[in-house]
LOVOBA-826836 format. One record per atom (N, C-alpha, C): residue in one letter; x, y, z. Coordinates in steps of 0.1 Angstrom, whole numbers, plus 5000, padded with zeros to 4 digits. Layout:
N
AXYZ
...
END
This chain:
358
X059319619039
X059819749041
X059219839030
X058819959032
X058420039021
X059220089012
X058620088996
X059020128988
X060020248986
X059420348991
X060620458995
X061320479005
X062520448996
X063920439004
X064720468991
X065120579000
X066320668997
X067520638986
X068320548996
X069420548994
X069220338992
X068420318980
X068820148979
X068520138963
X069120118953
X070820048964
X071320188971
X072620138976
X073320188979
X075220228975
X075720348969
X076620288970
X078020308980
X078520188986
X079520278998
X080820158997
X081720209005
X082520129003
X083220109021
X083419959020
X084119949038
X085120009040
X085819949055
X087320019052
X088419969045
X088419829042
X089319749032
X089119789017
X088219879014
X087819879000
X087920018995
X088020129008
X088020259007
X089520308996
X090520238999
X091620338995
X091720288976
X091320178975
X091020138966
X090420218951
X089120278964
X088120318955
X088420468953
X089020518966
X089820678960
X090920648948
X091720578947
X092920568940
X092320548930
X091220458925
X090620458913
X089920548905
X088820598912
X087920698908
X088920848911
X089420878919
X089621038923
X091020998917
X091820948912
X092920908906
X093120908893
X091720848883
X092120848874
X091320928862
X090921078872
X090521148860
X090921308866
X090721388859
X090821548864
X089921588869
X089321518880
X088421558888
X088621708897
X087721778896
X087921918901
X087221908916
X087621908927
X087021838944
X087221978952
X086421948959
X085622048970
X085821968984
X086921988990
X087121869006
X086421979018
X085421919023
X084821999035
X085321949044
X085721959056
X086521919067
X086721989079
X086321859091
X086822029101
X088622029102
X088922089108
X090422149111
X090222169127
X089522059138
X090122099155
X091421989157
X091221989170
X092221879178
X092221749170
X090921719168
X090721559167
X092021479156
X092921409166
X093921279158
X093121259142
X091921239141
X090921189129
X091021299120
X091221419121
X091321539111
X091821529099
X093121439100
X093621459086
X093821299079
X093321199085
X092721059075
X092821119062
X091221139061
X090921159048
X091521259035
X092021369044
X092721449033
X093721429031
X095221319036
X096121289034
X095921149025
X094621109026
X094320959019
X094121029001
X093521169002
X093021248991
X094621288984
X094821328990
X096421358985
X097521278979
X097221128985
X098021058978
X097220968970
X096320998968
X095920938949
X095121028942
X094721118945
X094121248934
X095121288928
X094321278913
X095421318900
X095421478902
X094521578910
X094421698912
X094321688924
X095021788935
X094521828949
X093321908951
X092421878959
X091621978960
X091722088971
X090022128963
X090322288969
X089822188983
X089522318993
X089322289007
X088322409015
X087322359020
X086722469034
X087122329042
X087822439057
X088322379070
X087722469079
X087022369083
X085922439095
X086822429109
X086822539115
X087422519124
X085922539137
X086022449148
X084322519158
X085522579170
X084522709173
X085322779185
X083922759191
X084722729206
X083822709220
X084422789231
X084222849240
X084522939250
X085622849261
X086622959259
X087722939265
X088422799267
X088622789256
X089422639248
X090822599256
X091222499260
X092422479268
X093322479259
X094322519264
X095622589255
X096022439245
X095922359249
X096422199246
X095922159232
X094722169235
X093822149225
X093522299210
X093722399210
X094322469200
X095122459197
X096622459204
X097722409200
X097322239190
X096822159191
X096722049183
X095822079172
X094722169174
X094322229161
X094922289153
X096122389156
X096622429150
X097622369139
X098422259150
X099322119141
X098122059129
X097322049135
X096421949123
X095722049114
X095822179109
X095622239099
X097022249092
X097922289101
X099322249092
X099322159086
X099422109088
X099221939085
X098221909073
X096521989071
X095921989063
X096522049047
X096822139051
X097422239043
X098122249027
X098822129028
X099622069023
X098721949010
X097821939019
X097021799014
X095921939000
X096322019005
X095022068992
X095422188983
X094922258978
X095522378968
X095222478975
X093822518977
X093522648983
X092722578993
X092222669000
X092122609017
X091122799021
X090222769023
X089122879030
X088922779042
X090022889056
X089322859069
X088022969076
X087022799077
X085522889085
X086022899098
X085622999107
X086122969120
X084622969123
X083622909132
X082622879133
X082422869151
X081422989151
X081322969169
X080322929173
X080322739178
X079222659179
X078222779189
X078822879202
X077422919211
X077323069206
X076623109207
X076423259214
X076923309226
X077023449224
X077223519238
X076223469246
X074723439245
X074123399254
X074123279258
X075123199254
X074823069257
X074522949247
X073423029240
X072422949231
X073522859219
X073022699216
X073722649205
X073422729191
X074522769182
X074122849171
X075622749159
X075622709163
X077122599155
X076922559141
X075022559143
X074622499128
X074022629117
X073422699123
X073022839119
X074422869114
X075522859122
X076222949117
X077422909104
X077422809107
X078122689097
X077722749084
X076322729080
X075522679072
X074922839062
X075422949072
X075823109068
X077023149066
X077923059066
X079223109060
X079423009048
X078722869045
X078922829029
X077722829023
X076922959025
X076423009014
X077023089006
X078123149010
X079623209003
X080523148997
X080223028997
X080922908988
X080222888975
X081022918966
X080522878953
X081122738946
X079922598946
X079822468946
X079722428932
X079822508923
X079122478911
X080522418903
X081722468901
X082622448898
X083522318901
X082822228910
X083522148918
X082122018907
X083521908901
X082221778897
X081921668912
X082721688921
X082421638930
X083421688945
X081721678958
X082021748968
X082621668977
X083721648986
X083121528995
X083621579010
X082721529018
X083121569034
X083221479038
X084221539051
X084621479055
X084221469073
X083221409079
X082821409089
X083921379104
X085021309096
X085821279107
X085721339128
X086521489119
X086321579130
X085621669132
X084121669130
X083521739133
X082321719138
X081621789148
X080821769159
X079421709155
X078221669154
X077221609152
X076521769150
X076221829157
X075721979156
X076422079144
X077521989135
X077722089125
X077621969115
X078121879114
X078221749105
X076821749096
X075821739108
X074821709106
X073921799092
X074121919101
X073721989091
X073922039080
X075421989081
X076322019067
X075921949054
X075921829059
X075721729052
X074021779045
X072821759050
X072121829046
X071721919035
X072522059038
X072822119031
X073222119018
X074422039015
X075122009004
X074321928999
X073421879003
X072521768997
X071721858988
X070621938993
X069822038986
X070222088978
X071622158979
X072322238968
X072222188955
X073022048956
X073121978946
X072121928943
X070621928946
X069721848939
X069721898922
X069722008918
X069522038903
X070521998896
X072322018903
X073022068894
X073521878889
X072821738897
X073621638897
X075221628900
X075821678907
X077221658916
X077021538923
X078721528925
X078221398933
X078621468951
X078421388952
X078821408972
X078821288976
X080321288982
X080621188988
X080721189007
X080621089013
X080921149026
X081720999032
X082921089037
X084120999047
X083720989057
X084020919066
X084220929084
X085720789088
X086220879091
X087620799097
X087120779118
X087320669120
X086820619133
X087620499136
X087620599151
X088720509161
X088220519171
X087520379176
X086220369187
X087320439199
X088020359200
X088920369211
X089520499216
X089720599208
X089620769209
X088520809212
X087520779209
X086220849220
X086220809233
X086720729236
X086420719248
X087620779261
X088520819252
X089320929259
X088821059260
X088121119247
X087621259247
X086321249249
X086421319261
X085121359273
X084121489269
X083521499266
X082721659262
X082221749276
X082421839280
X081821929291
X080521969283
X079621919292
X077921939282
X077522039285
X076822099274
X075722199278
X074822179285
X073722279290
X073122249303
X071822179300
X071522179287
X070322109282
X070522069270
X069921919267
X069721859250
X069321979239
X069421969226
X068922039221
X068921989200
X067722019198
X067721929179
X068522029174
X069321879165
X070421949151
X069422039146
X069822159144
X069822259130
X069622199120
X067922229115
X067622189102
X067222059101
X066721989113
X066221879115
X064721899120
X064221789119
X062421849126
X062521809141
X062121919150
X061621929162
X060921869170
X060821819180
X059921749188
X059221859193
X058021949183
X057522089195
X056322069203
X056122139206
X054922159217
X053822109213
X053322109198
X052522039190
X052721879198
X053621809191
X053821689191
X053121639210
X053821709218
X053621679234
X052221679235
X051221779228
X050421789233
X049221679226
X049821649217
X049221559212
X049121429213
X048221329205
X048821179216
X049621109206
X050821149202
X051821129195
X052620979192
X053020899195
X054020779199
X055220799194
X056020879206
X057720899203
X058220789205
X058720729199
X060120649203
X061420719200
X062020679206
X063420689211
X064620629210
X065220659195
X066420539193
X067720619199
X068220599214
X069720649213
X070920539214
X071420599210
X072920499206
X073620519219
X074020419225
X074720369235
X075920389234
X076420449243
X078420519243
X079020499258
X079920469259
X080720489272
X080720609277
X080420669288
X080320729299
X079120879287
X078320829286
X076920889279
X075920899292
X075920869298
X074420879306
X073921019310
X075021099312
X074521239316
X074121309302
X074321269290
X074421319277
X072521249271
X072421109275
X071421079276
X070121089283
X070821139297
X069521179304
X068821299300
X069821389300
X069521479291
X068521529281
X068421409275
X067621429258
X066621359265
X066521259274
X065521199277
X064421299283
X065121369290
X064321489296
X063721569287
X064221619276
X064221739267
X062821639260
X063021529253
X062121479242
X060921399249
X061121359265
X059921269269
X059021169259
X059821039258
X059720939249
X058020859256
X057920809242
X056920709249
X057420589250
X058320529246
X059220439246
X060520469238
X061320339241
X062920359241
X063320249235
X064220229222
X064720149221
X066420189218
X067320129229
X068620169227
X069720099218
X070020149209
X071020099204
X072320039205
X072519949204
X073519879209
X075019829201
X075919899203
X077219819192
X077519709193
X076919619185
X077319499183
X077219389168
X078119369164
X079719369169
X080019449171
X081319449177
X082219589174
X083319529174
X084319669177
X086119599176
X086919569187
X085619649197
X086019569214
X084919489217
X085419349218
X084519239217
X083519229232
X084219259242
X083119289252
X082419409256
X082019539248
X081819649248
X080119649248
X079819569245
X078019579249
X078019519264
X078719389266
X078019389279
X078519489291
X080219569286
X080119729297
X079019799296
X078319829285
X077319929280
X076219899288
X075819739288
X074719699294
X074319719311
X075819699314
X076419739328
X076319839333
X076619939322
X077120079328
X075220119326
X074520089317
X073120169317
X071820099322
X072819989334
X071719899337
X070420019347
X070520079354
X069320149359
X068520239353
X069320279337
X068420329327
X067620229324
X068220109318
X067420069307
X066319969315
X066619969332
X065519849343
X064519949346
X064920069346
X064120209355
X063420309347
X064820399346
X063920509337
X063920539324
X063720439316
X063820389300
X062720279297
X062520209312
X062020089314
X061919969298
X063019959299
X063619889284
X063219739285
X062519649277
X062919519278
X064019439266
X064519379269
X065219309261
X064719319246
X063819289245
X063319259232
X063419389221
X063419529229
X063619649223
X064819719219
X065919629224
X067619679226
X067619609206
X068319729200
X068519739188
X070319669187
X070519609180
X072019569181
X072519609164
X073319709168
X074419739153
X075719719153
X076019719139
X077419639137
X077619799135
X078819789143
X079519919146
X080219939134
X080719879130
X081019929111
X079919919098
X079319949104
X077919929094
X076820009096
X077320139090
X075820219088
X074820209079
X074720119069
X073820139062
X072720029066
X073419909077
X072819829083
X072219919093
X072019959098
X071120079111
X070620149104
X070920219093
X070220329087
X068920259081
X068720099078
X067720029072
X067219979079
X067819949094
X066919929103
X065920019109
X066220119115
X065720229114
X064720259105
X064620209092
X063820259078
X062820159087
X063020029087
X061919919085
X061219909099
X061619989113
X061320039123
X060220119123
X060320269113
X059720369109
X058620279103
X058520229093
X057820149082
X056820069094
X057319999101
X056119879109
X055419959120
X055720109125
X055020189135
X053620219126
X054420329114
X053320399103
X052220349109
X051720229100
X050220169099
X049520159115
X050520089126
X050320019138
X049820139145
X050620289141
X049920379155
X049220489147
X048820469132
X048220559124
X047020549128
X045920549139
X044620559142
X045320599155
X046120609161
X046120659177
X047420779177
X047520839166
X047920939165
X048920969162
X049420859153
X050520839149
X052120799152
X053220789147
X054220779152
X055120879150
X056520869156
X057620959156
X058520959161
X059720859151
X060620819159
X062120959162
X063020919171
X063821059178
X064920979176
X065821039172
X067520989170
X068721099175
X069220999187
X070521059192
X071320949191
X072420999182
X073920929179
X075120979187
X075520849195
X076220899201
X077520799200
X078820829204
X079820749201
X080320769189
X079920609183
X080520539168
X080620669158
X081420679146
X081220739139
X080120689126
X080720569128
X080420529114
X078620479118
X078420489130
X076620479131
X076320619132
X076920649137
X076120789129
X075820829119
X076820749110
X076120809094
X075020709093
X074620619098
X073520549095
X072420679103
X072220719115
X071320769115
X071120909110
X072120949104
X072221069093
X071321039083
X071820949077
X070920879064
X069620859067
X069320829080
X067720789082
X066820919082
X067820979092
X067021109092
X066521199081
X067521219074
X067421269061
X066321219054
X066021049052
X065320939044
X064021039052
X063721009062
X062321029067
X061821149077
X062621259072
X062421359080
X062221329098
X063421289103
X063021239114
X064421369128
X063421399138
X063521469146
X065621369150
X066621469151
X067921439163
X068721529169
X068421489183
X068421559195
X070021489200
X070421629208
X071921589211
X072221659223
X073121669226
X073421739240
X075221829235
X074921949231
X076022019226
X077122029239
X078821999230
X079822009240
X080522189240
X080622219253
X080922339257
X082622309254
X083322209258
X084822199257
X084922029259
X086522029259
X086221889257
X087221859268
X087521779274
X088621679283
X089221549277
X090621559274
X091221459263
X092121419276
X092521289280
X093321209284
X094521159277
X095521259273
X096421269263
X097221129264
X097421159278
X098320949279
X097820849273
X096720829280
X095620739274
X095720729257
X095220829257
X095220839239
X096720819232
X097720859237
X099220839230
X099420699232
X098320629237
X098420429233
X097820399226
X096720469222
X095320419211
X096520379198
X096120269190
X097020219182
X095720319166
X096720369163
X096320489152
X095820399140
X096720349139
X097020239126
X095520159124
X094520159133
X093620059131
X092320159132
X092520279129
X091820349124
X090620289107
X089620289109
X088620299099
X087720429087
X088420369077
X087920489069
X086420459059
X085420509063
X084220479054
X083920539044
X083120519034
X082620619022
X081320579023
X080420679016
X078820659013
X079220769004
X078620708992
X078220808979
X076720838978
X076620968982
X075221018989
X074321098979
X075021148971
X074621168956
X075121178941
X074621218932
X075421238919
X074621128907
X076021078903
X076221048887
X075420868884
X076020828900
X075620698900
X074220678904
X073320768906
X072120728912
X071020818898
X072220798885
X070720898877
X070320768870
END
């Protein structure tokens, strides 16, 4: 694997290790904290800030991003609203963004617009930032995270980043898609350049229950030259790859034309395991398609939370193009979901910058 890599070591902590490491570190000093967080529906909203609250020797301050999408079902603001109550409490002061992922025209603007309302945030005052990706959309997460990264390059802050994940809640909440894929804000593009050129896209998407319309999608938008799909495994539903395998069998025989040998398998609690595979992926194309025009790999995360911060991390690592398919609204199967056992919820950490990496 090549030398430049980012994030190695690494330091992060699992989910048996997380509450630990807040109650230690964010516990036993007057740390001054900055909690970025969204504030929608999502059950996952308030994990982390309720986990913050009961071992910070100081509450922190808070931005609560709220995303508005066009004509929101009464159900689902009503539970946004409970779970900012609910936030509330967990911090001192509290600045709500309200953040309108579309335009009047349609167009996705969720990250543009995020990313123009905390430049109004003044970060300097804060010895450490941390977000909290839980509840918030890939089209704002993404670029958030980013962002905060840059900021702090001079000042050494640290930034931490949470993700609380409950496989089994996604697959109750359905997304109403937009009509076409389209790349995170602030990520590199697959443009007209690249097509016209004789490029070698590959294509890492993460495999999710009832994804195929979300995948075809991107497949359409980025026209891969190959495909290799990501696959959860382990996970915490032991037969969940071979549904996946099931449900995307005429993708991956047809129009992916996938062989075995290309299917990527991640431990669904383990982003820094994908985010290195990914690296050493990137690393063995370089040289192989550097006389035929090079390579360029494309990342859509979909599902897991906690893989997604692996391909957060990559992307960032290597300037690497991710394409998504923005949700217009969502469809939550409330029954369904009032069985999900809460309790076995997963809380991650990645210490993404600061004090430990000078």
């Amino acid at each position: 694997m090549s030398a430049s890599i980012r994030w190695q070591p690494c330091i992060s902590h699992r989910p048996d290790e997380v509450e630990e490491f807040v109650a230690s570190y964010f516990g036993s000093r007057d740390f001054k904290i900055l909690l970025i967080a969204g504030a929608g529906f999502d059950p996952r909203a308030t994990s982390v800030a309720q986990l913050l609250r009961t071992h910070c020797k100081l509450l922190p301050d808070a931005v609560l991003i709220k995303e508005e999408r066009p004509n929101p079902d009464s159900v689902l603001v009503e539970r946004a609203r409970a779970n900012l109550e609910l936030l509330t409490p967990c911090v001192r002061n509290a600045v709500v963004l309200e953040v309108n992922v579309f335009a009047s025209d349609g167009a996705v603007v969720g990250g543009r617009s995020v990313l123009r309302q905390l430049d109004a945030i003044d970060l300097l005052p804060y010895s450490d930032v941390v977000i909290d990706s839980s509840a918030l959309s890939i089209g704002i997460s993404f670029p958030l995270v980013k962002y905060v990264l840059e900021r702090v390059q001079l000042t050494g802050q640290n930034v931490h980043l949470f993700a609380s994940d409950w496989p089994a809640l996604d697959h109750v909440i359905q997304p109403q898609l937009a009509d076409r894929a389209s790349n995170v804000h602030g990520f590199r593009k697959v443009t007209e350049l690249y097509s016209a050129a004789s490029v070698a896209k590959l294509w890492l998407p993460q495999l999710a229950p009832s994804g195929r319309q979300t995948l075809q999608r991107i497949f359409d938008e980025v026209l891969p030259s190959d495909t290799c799909p990501i696959l959860p495994f382990p996970s915490a539903q032991p037969k969940l790859s071979d549904r996946l395998l099931a449900e995307y069998l005429a993708e991956l025989e047809s129009t992916w034309s996938v062989d075995t040998g290309s299917i990527i398998f991640a431990d669904e609690n383990d982003p820094l395991g994908l985010y290195r595979t990914i690296l050493r992926i990137d690393d063995e194309r370089t040289p192989a398609f550097e006389a035929l025009g090079g390579s360029l790999l494309i990342l859509s995360p979909l599902g897991s939370k906690m893989l997604a911060i692996g391909a957060l991390m990559a992307a960032l690592d290597r300037d690497l193009p991710v394409y998504y398919v923005e949700a217009r609204g969502y469809e939550v199967d409330w029954k369904t979901a009032g069985k999900v056992d809460l309790t076995a919820a997963s809380i991650r950490h990645v210490w993404l910058a600061g004090s430990v990496y000078h």
